[in-house]
N, C-alpha and C positions, 0 to 999 in steps of 0.2 A: 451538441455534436451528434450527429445521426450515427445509428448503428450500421458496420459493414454489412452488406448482403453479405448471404451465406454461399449462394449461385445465382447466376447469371439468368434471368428471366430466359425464357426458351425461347427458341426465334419461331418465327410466323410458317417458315416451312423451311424443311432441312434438305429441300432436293434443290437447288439453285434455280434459276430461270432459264438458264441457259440448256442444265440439263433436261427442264422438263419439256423445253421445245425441241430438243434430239427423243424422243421415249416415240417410237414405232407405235405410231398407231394402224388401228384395224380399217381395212377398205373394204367396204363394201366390192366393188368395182376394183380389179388390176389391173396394171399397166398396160396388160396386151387385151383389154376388152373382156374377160372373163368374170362372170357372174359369183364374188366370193362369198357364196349364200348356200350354204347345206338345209337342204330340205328334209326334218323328222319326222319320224312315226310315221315312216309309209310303209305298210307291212302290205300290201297287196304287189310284192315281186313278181308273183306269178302272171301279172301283163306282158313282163320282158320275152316273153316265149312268143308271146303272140305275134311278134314283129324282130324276128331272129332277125334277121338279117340286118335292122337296123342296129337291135345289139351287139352284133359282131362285128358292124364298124366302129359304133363307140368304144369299144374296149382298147384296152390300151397294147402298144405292140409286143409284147410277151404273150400274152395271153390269145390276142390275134396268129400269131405261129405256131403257138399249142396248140389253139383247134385246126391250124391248117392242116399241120403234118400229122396230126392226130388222126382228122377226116378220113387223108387217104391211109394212114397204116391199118388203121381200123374196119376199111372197107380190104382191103389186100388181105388182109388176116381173116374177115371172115369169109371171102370167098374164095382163099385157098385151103379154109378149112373144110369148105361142102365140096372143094373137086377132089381132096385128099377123101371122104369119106366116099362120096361116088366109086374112087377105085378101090378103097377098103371093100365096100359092099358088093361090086362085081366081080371079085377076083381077080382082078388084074396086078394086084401085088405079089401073089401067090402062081402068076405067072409071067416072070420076070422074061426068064430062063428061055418059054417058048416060042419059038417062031410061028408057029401055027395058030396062035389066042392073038387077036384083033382087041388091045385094049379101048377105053372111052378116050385116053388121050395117052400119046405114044409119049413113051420116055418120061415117063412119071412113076419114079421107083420108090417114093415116101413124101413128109410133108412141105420138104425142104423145095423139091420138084415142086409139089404144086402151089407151094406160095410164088414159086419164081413163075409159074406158070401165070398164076391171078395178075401178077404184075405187068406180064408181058402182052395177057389181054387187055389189061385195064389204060394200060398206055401206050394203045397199040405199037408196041416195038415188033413182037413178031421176030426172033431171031430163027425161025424155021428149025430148032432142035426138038422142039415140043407143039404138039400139033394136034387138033380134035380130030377123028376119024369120024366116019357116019355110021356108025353101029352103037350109037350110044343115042337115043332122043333125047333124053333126060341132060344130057352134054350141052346138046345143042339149045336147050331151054333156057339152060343155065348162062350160057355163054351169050345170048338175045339179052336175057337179061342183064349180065355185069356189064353189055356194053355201054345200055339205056343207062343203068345205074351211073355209071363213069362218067358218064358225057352230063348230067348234072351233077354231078359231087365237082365236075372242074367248072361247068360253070358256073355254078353257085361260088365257089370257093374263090375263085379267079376276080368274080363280080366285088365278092367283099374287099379283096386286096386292091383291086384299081382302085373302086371308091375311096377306099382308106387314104392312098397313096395320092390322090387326086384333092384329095382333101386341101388348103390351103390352111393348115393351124398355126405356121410360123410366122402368116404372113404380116401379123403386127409386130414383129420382132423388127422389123427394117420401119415402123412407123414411129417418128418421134414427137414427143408434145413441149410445149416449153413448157418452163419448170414453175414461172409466174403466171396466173390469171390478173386480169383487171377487171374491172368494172369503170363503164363509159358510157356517155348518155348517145343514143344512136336513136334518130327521131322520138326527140324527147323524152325516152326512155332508159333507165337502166338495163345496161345489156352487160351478161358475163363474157368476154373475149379472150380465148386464148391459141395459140398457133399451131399446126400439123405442117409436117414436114416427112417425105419421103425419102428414104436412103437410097433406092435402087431407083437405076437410070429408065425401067421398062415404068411407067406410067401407068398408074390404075385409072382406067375410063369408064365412067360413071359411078363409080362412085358415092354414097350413101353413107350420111355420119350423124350418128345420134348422141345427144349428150342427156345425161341423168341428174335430176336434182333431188337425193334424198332428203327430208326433215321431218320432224315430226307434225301431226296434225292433231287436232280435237276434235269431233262431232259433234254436233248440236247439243246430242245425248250425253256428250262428256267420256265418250270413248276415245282413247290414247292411242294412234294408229302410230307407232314410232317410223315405220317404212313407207313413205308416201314420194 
């Protein structure tokens, strides 16, 4: 008579098959065409500068409306600080009172005037209560300048938001694939085939579709390329 086991031999693997065929594996490649590949150890950030403008579209839309409204509060701010300083330094604060003193810009009695001021050049609004006179050059230098300044801070700024906005990044969101691939001999060759289907009725016209086939590779030399 044989002796009882004590326990039960261990099984071959304790995750079942079924679970291991549900376990999330990693994509290279996601469903909307995106590259799921992080690139390390690039410490030479300092290129991004070099091509602003492209970085300010890549960014994502938080950060896109921070530098927008940033741009212009930060140009408003500093150049209703140099009109605010222009009337500190001529006395035209210190003569509020007089009718007879010709200030650099009427109706600018502190800094509050002349930020509303910078504003009201910078977006030519113009509501005609604050006004440059022609006894100040230094005014008028000033004022040549914020408008040049303005008229590129909007089109810069403007340029990044069309592009952005023009951008198409949802548009594989309405692109479906089927869920099965085959493989099928297509002039006597194996060929991988599988299906695209568009959800929206407007048609993409020409159109370009590339497909990826990652594996690993060997080199002659016995080098292990995993990403090929």
């Amino acid at each position: 008579m044989e002796p009882p086991l004590l326990c039960p031999p261990p099984p071959f693997s304790s995750v079942p098959p079924s679970a291991r065929s549900r376990r999330k594996r990693q994509r290279y490649v996601e469903k909307n065409g995106r590259c799921n590949v992080q690139h390390g150890n690039m410490r030479e950030t300092y290129r991004y500068l070099t091509d602003i403008f492209t970085t300010l579209v890549d960014l994502n839309w938080r950060c896109s409306l921070f530098v927008f409204v940033m741009a212009y509060a930060v140009t408003w701010l500093f150049f209703g600080a140099i009109w605010y300083l222009i009337a500190y330094c001529r006395g035209d604060l210190d003569h509020l009172e007089d009718e007879t003193w010709t200030p650099c810009v009427n109706n600018v009695n502190g800094f509050i005037s002349a930020f509303l001021f910078s504003i009201e050049t910078e977006t030519t609004i113009g509501y005609g209560h604050r006004v440059i006179t022609d006894q100040c050059p230094v005014g008028t230098m000033l004022l040549l300048l914020q408008a040049i300044l303005g008229s590129m801070v909007n089109a810069f700024m403007v340029g990044c938001m069309f592009v952005k906005i023009s951008q198409p990044n949802k548009r594989a969101e309405t692109l479906v694939f089927s869920k099965h691939a085959v493989i099928s001999l297509r002039d006597d060759k194996l060929c991988l085939m599988f299906r695209v289907g568009d959800l929206r009725s407007s048609h993409i016209v020409g159109a370009n579709m590339r497909a990826k086939l990652i594996k690993s590779k060997q080199t002659q030399e016995g080098e292990a390329s995993p990403h090929k």
